[in-house]
N, CA and C atoms of all chains as a GROMACS GRO file, in nm:
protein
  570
    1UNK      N    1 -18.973   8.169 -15.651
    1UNK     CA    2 -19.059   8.265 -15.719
    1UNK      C    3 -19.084   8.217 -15.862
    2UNK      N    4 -19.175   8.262 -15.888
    2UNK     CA    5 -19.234   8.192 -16.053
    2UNK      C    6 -19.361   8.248 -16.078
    3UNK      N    7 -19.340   8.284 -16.219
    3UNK     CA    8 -19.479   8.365 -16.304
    3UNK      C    9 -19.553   8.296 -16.376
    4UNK      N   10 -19.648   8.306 -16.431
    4UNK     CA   11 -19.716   8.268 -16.557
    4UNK      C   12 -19.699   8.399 -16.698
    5UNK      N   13 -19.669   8.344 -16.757
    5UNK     CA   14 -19.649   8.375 -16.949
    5UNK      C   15 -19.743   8.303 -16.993
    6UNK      N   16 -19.797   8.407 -17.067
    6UNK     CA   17 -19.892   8.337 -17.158
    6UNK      C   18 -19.818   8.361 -17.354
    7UNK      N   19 -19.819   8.234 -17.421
    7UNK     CA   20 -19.784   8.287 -17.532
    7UNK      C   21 -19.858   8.258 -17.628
    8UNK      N   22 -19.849   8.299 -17.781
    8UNK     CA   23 -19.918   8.200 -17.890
    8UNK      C   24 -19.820   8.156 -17.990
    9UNK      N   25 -19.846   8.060 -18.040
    9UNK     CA   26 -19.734   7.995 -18.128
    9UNK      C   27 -19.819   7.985 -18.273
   10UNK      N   28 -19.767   8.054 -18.380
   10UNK     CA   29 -19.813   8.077 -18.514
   10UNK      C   30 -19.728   7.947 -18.597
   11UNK      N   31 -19.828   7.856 -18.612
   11UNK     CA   32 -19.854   7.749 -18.712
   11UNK      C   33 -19.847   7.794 -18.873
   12UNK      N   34 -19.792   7.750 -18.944
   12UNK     CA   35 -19.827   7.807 -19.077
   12UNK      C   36 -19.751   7.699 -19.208
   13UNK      N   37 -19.809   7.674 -19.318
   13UNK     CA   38 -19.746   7.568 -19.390
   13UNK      C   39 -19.646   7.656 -19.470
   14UNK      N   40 -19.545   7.583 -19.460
   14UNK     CA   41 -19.422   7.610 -19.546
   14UNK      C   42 -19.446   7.653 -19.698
   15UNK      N   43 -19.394   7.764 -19.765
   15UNK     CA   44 -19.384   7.805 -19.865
   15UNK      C   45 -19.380   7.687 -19.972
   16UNK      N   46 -19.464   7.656 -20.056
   16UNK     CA   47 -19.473   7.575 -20.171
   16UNK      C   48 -19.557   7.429 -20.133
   17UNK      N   49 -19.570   7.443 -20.014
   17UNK     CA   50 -19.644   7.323 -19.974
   17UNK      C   51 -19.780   7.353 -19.999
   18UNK      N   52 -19.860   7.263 -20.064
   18UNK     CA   53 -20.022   7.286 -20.078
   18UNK      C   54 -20.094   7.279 -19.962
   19UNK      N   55 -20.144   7.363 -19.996
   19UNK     CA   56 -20.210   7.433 -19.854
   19UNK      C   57 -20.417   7.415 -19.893
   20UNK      N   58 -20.443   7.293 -19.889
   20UNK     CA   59 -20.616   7.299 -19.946
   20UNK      C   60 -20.674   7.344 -19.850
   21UNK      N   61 -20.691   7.384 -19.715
   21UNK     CA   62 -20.753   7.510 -19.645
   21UNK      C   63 -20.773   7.591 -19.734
   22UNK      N   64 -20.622   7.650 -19.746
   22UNK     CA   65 -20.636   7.790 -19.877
   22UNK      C   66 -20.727   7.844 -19.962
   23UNK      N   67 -20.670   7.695 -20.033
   23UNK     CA   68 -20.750   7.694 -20.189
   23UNK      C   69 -20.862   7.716 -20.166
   24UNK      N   70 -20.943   7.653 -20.070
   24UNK     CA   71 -21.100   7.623 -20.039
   24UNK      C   72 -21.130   7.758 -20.028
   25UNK      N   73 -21.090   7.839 -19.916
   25UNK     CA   74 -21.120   7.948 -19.907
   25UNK      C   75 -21.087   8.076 -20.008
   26UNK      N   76 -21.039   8.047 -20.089
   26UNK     CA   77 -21.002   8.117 -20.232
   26UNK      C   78 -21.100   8.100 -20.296
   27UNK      N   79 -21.162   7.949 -20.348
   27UNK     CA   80 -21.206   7.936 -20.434
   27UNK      C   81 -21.372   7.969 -20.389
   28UNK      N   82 -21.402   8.005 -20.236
   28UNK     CA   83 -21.545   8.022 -20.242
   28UNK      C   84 -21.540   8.197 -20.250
   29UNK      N   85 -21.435   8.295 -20.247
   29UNK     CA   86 -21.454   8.416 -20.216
   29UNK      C   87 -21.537   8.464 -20.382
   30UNK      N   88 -21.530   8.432 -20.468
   30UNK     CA   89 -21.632   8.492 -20.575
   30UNK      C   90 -21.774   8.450 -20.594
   31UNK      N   91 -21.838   8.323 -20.480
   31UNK     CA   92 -21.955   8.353 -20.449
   31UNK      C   93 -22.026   8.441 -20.330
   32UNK      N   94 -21.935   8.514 -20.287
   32UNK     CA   95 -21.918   8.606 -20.159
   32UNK      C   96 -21.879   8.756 -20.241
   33UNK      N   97 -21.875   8.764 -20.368
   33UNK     CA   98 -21.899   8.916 -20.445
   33UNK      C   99 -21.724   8.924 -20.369
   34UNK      N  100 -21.644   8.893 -20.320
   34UNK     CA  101 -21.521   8.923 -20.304
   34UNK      C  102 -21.387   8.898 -20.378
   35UNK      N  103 -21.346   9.015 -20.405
   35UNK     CA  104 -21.214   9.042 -20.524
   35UNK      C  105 -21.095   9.093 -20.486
   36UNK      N  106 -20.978   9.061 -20.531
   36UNK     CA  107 -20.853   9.132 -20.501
   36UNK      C  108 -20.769   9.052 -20.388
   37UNK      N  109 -20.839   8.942 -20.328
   37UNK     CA  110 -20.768   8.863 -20.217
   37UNK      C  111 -20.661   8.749 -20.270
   38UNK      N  112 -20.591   8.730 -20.197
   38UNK     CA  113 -20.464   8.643 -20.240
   38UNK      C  114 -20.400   8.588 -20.194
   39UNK      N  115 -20.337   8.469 -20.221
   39UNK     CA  116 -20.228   8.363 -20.118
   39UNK      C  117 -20.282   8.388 -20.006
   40UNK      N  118 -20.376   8.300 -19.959
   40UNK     CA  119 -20.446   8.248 -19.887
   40UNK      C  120 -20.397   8.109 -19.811
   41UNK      N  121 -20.301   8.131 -19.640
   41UNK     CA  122 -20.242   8.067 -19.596
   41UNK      C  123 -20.332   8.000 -19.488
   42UNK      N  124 -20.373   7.879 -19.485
   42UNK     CA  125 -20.426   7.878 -19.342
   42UNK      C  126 -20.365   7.769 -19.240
   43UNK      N  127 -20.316   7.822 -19.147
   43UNK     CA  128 -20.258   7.749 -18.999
   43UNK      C  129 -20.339   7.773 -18.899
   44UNK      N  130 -20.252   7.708 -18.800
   44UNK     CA  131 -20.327   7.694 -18.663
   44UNK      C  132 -20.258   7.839 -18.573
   45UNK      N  133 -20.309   7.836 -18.486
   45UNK     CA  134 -20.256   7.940 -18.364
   45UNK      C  135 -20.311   7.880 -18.225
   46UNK      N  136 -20.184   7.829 -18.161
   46UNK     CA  137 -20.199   7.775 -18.055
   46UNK      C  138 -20.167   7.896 -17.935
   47UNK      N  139 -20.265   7.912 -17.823
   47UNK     CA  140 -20.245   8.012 -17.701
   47UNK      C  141 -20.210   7.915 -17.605
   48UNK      N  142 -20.086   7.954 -17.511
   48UNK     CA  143 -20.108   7.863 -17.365
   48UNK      C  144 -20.014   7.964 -17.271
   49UNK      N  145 -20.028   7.918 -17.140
   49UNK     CA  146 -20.008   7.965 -16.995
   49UNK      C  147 -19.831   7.901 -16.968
   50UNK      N  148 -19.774   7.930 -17.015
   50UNK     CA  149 -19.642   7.856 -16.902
   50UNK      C  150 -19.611   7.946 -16.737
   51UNK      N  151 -19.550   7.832 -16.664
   51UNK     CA  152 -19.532   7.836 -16.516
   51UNK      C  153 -19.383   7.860 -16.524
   52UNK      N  154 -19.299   7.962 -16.528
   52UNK     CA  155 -19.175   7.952 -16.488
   52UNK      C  156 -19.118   8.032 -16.441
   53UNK      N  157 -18.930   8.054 -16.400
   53UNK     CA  158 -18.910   8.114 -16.304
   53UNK      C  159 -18.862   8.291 -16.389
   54UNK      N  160 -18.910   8.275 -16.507
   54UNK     CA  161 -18.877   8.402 -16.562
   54UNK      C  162 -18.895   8.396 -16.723
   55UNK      N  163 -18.899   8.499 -16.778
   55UNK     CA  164 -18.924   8.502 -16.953
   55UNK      C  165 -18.884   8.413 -17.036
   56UNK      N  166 -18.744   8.394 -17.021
   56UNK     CA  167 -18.651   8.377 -17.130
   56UNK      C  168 -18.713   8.220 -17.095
   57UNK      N  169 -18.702   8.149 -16.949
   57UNK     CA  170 -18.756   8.010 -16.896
   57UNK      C  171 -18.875   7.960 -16.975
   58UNK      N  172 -18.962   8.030 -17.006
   58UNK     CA  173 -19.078   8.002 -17.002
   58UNK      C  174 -19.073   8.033 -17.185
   59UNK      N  175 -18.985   8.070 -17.256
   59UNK     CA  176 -18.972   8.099 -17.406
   59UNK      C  177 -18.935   7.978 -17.439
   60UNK      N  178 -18.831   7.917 -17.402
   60UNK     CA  179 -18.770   7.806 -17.394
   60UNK      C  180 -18.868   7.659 -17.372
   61UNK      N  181 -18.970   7.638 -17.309
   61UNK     CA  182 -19.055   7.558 -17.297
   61UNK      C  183 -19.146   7.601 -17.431
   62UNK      N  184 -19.170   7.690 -17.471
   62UNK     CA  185 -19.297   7.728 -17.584
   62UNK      C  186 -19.200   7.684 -17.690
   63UNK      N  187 -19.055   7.684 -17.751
   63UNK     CA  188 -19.021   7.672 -17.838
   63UNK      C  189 -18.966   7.513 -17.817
   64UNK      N  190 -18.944   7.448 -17.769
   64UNK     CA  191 -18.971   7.335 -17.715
   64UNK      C  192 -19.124   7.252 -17.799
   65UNK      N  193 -19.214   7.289 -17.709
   65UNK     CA  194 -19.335   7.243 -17.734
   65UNK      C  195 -19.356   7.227 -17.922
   66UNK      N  196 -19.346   7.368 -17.945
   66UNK     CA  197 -19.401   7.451 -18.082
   66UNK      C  198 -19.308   7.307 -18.146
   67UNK      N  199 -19.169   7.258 -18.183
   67UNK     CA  200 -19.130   7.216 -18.288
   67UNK      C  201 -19.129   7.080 -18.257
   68UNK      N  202 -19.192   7.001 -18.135
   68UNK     CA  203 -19.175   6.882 -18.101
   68UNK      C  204 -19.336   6.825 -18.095
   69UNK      N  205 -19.399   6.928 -18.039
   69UNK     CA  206 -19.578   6.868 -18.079
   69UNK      C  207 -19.627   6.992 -18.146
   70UNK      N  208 -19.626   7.072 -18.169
   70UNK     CA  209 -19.780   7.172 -18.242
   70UNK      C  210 -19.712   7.195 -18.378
   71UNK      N  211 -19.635   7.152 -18.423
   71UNK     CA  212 -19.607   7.157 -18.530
   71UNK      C  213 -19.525   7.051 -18.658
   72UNK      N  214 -19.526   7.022 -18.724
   72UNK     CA  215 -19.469   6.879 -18.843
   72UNK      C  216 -19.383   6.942 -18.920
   73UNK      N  217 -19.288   7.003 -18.848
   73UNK     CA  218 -19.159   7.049 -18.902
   73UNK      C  219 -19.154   7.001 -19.101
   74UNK      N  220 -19.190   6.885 -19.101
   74UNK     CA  221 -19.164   6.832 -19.276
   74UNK      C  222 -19.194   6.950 -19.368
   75UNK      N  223 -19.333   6.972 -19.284
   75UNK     CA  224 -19.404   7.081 -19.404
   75UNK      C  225 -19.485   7.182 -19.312
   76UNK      N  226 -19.437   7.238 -19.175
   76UNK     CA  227 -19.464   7.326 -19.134
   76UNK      C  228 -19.382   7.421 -19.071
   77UNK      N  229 -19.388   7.550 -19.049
   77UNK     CA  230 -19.286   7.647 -18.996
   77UNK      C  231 -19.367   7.725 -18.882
   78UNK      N  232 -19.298   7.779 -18.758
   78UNK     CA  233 -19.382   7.830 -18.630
   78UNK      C  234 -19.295   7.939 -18.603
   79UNK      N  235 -19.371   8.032 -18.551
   79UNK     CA  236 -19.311   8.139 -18.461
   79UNK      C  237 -19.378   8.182 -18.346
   80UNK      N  238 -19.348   8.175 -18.237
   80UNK     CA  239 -19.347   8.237 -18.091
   80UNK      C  240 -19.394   8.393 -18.063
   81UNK      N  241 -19.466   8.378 -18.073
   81UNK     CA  242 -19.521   8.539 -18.026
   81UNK      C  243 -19.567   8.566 -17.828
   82UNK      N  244 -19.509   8.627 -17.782
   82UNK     CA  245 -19.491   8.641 -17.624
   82UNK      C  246 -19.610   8.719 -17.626
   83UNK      N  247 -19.739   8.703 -17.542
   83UNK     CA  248 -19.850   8.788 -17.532
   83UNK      C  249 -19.820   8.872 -17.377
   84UNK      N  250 -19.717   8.825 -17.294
   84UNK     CA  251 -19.696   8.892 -17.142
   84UNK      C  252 -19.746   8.802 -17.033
   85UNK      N  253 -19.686   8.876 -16.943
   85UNK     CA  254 -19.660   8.789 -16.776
   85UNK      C  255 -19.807   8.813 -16.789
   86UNK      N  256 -19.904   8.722 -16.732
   86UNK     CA  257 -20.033   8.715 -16.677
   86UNK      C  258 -20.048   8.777 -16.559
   87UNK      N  259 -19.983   8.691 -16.460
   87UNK     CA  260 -19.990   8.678 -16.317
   87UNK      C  261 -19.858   8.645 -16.199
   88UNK      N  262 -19.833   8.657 -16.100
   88UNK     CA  263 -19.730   8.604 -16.094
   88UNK      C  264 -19.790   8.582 -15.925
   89UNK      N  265 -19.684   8.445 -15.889
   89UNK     CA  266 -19.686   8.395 -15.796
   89UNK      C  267 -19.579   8.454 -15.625
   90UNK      N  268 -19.542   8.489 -15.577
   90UNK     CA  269 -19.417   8.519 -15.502
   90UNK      C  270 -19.436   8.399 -15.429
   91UNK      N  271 -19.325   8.303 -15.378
   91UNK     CA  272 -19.313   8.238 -15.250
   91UNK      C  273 -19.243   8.301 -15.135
   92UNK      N  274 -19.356   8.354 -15.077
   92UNK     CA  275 -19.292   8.459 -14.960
   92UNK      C  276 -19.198   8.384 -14.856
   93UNK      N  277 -19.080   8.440 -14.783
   93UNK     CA  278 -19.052   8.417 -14.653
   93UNK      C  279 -19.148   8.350 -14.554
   94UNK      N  280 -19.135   8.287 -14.510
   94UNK     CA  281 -19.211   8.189 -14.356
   94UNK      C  282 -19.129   8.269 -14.258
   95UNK      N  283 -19.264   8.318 -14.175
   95UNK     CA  284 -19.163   8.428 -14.077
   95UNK      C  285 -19.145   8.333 -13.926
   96UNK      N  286 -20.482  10.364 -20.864
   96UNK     CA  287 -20.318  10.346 -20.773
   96UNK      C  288 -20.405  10.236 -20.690
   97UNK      N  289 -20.318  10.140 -20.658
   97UNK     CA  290 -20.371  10.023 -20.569
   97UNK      C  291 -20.217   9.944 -20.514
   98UNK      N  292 -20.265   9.876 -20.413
   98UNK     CA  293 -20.121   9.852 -20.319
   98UNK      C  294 -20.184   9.726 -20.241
   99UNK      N  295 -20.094   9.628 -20.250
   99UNK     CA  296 -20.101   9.508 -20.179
   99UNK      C  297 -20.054   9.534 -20.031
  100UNK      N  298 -20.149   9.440 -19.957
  100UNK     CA  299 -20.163   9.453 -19.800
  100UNK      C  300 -20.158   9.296 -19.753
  101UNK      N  301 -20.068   9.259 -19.664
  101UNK     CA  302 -20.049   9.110 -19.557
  101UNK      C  303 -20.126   9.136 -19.460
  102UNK      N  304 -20.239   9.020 -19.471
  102UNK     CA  305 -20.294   9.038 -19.315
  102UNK      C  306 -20.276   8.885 -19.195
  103UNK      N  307 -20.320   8.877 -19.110
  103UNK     CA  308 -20.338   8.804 -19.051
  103UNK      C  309 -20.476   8.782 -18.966
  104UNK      N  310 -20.535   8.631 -18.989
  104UNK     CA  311 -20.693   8.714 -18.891
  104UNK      C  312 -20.641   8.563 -18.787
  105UNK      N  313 -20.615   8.576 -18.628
  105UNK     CA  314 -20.660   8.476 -18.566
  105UNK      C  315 -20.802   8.447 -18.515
  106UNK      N  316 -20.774   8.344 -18.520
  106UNK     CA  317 -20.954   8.292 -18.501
  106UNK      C  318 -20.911   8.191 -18.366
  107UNK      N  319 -21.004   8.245 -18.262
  107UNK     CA  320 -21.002   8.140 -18.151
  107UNK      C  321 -21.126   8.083 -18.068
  108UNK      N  322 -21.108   8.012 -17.980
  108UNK     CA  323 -21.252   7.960 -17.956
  108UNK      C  324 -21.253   8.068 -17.807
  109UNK      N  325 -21.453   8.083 -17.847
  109UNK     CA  326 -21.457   8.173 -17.741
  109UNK      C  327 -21.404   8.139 -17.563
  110UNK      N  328 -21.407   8.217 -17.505
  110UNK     CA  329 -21.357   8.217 -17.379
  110UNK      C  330 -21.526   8.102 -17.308
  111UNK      N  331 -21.480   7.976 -17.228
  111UNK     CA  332 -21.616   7.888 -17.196
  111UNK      C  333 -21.654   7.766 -17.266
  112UNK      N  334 -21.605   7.810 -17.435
  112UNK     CA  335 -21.649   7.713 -17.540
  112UNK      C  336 -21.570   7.576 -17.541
  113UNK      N  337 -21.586   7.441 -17.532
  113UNK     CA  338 -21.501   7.322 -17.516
  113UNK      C  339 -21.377   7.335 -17.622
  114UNK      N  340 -21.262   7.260 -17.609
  114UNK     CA  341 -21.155   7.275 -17.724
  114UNK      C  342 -21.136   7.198 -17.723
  115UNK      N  343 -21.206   7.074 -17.779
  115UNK     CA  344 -21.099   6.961 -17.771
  115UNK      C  345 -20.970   6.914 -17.824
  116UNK      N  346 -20.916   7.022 -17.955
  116UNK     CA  347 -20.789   6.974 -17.947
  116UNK      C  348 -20.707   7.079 -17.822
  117UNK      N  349 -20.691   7.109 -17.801
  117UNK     CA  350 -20.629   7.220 -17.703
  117UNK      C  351 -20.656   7.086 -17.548
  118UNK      N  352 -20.733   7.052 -17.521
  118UNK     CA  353 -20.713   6.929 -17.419
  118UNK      C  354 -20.672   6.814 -17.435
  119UNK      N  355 -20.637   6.760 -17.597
  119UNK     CA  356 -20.532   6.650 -17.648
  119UNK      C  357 -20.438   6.696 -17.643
  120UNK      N  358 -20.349   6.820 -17.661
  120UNK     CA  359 -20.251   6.853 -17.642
  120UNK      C  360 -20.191   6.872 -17.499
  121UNK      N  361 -20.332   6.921 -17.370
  121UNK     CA  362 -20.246   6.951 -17.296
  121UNK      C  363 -20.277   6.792 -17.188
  122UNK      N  364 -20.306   6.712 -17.272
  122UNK     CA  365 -20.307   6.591 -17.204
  122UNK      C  366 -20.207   6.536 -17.249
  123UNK      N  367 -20.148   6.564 -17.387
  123UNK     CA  368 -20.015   6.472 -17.392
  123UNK      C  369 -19.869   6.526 -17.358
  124UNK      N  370 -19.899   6.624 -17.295
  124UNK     CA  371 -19.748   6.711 -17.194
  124UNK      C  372 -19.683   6.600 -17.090
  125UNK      N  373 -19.753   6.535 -17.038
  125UNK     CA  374 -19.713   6.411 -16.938
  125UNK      C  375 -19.612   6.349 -16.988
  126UNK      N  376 -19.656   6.278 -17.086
  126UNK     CA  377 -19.628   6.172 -17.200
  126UNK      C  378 -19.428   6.240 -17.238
  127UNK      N  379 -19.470   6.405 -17.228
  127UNK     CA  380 -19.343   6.448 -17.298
  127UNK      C  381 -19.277   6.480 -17.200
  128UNK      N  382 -19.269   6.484 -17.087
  128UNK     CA  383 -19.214   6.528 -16.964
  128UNK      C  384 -19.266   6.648 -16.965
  129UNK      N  385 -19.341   6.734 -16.974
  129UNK     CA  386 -19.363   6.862 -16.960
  129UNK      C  387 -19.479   6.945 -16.875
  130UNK      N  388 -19.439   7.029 -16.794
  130UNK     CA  389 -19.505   7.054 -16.656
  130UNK      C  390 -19.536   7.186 -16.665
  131UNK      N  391 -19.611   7.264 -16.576
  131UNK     CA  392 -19.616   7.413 -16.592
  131UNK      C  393 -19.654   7.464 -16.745
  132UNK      N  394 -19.786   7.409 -16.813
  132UNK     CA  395 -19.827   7.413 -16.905
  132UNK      C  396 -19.976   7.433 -16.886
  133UNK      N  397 -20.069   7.528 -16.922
  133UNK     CA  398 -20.189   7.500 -16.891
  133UNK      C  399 -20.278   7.577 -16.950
  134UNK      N  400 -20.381   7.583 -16.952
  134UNK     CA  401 -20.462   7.741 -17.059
  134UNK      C  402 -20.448   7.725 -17.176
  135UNK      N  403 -20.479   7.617 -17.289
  135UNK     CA  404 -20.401   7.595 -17.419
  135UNK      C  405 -20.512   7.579 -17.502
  136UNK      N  406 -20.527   7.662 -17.569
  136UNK     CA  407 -20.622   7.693 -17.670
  136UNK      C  408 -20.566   7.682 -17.823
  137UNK      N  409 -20.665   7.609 -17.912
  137UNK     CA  410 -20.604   7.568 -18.050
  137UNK      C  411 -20.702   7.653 -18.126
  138UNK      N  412 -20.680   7.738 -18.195
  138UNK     CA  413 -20.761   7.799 -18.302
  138UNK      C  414 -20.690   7.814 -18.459
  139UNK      N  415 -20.730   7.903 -18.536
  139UNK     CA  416 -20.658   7.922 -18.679
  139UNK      C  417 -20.606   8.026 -18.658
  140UNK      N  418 -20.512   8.057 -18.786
  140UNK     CA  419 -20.470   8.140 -18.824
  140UNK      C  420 -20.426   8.161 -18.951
  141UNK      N  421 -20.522   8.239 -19.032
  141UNK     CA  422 -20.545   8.252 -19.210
  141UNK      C  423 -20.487   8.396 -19.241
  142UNK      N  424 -20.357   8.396 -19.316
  142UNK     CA  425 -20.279   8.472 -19.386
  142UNK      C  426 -20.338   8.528 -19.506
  143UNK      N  427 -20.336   8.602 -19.566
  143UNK     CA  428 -20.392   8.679 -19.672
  143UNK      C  429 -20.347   8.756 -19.749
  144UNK      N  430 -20.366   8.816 -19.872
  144UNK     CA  431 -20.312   8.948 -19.954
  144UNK      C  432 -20.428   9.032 -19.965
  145UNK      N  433 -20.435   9.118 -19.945
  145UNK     CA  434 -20.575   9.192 -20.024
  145UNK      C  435 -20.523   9.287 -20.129
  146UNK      N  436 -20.546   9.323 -20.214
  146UNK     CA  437 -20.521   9.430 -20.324
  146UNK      C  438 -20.625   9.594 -20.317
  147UNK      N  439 -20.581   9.701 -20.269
  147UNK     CA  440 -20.698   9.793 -20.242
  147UNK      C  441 -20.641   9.879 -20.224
  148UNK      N  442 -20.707  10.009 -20.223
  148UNK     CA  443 -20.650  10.193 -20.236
  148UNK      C  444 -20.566  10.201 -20.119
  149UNK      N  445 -20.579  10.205 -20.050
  149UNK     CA  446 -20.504  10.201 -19.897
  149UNK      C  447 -20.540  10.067 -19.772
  150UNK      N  448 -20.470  10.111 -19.723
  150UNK     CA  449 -20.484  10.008 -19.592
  150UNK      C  450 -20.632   9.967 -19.533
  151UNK      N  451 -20.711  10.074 -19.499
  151UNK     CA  452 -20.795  10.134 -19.437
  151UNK      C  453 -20.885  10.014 -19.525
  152UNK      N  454 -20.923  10.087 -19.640
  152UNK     CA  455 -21.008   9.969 -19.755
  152UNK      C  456 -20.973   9.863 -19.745
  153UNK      N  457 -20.827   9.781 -19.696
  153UNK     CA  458 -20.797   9.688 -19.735
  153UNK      C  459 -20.834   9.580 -19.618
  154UNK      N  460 -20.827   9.652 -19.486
  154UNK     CA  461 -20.896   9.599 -19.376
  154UNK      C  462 -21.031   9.546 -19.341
  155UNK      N  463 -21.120   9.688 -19.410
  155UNK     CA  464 -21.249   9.649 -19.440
  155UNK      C  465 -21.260   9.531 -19.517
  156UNK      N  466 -21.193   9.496 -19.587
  156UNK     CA  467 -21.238   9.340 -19.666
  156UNK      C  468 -21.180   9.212 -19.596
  157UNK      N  469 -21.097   9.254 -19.490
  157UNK     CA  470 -21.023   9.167 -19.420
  157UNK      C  471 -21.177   9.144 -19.308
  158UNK      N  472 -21.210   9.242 -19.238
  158UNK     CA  473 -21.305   9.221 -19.140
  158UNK      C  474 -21.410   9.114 -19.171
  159UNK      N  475 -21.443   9.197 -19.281
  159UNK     CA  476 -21.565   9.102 -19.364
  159UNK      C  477 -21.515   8.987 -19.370
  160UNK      N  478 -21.437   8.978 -19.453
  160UNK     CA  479 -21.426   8.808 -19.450
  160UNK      C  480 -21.388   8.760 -19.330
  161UNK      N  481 -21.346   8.785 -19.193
  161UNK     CA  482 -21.334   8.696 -19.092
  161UNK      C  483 -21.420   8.680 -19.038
  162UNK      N  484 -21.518   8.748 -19.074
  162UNK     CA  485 -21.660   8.763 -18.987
  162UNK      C  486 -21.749   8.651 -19.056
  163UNK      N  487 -21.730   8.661 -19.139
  163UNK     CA  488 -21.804   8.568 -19.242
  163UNK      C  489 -21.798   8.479 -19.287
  164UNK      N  490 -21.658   8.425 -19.352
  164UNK     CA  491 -21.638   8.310 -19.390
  164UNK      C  492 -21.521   8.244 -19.238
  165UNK      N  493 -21.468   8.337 -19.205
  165UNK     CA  494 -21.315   8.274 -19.194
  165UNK      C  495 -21.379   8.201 -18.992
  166UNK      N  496 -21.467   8.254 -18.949
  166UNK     CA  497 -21.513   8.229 -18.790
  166UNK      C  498 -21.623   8.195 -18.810
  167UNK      N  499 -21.618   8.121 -18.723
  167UNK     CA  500 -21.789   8.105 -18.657
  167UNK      C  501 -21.818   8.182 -18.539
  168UNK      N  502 -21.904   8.275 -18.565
  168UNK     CA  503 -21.906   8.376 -18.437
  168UNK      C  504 -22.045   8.350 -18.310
  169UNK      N  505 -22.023   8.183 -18.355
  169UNK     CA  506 -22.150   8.174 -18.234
  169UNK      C  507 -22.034   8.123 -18.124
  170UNK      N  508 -21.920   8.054 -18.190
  170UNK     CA  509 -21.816   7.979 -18.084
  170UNK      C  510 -21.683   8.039 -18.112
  171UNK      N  511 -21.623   8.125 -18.201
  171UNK     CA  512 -21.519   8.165 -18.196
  171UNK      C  513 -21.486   8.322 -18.232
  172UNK      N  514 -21.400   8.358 -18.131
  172UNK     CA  515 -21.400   8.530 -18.158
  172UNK      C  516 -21.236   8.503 -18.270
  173UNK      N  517 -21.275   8.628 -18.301
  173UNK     CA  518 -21.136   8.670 -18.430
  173UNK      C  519 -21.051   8.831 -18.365
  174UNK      N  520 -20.933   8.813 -18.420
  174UNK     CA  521 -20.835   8.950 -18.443
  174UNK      C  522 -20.766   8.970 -18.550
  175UNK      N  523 -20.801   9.073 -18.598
  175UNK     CA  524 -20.715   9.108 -18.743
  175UNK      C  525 -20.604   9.193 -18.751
  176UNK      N  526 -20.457   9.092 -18.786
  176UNK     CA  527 -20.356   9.143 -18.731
  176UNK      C  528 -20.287   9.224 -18.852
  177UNK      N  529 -20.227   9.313 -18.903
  177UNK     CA  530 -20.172   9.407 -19.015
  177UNK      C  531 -19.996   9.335 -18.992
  178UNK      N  532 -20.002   9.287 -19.104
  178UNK     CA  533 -19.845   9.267 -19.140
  178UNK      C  534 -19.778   9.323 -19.236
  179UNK      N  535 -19.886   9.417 -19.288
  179UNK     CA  536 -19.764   9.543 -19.345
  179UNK      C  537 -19.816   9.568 -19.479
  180UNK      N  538 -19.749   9.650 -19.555
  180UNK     CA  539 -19.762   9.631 -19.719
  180UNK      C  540 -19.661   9.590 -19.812
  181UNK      N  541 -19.721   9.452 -19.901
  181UNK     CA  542 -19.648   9.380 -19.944
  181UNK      C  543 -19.547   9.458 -20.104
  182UNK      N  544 -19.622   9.541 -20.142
  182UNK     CA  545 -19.574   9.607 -20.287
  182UNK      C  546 -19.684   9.686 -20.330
  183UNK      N  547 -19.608   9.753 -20.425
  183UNK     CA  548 -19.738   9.846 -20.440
  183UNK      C  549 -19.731   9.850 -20.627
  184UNK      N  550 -19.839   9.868 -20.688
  184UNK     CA  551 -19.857   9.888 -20.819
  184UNK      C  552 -19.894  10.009 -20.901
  185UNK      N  553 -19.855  10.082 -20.914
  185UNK     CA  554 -19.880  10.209 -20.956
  185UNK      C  555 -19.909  10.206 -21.082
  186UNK      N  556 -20.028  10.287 -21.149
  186UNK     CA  557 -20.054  10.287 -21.273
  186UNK      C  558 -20.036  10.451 -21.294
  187UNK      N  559 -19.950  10.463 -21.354
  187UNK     CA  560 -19.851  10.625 -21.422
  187UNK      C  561 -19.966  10.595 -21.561
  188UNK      N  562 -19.921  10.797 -21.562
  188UNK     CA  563 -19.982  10.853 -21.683
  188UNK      C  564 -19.914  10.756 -21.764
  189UNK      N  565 -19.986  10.778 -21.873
  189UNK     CA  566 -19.958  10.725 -22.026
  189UNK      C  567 -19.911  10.824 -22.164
  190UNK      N  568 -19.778  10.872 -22.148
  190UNK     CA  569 -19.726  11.000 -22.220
  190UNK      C  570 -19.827  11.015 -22.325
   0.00000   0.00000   0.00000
């Protein structure tokens, strides 16, 4: 038996690391008449499907993934957000 | 009276639209031993402060700007996530 999980993994640059996404988008909000906005972080957000035989299985592959490819540990930090079982498969009995 | 607000806006590519990093990634799962992976979508995710009377106001400037600067809404839909209120600033009478 085995489900699909779908999760997203929140990308985000480490506190004190320059972040020029940011800035960029900081520095155009006062030709956009926009005021009061601040610390302006920008990361990625990765969504995907895991195949496994239960939650905790399939957490374990996303946190896996998240600190070995979708993210550069040097100067980045991730967190795991579980969006829920999609779908699930049963492998029935052969009668 | 005005009060700082954390937001979060993800930005992803619409449901149809090509991803090509999201198919470099799930092409190099092989490479890592990794199986039961699939559906992998790469979008952003831009952190924020807004400064404003309440929440409510503070969203409205959140919308706007994801609509506007932060997506492209011919290829990518957005969600604007509330991470709370960061501090608040109160301006008291003046004896």
């Amino acid at each position: 038996m085995s489900a699909s999980f779908r999760f997203a993994v929140n990308v985000t640059p480490k506190a004190g690391i320059l972040d020029p996404q940011g800035r960029a988008v900081e520095q155009s909000l006062p030709h956009l008449g926009v005021t009061g906005v601040s610390a302006i972080r920008v990361g990625r957000r990765v969504e995907l499907t895991v195949e496994a035989v239960d939650a905790a299985a399939a957490e374990a592959v996303v946190e896996h993934l998240a600190g070995e490819l979708l993210s550069n540990p040097l100067i980045e930090g991730y967190q795991v957000e579980p969006l829920g079982a999609t779908s699930s498969t049963v492998a029935g009995a052969v009668p």
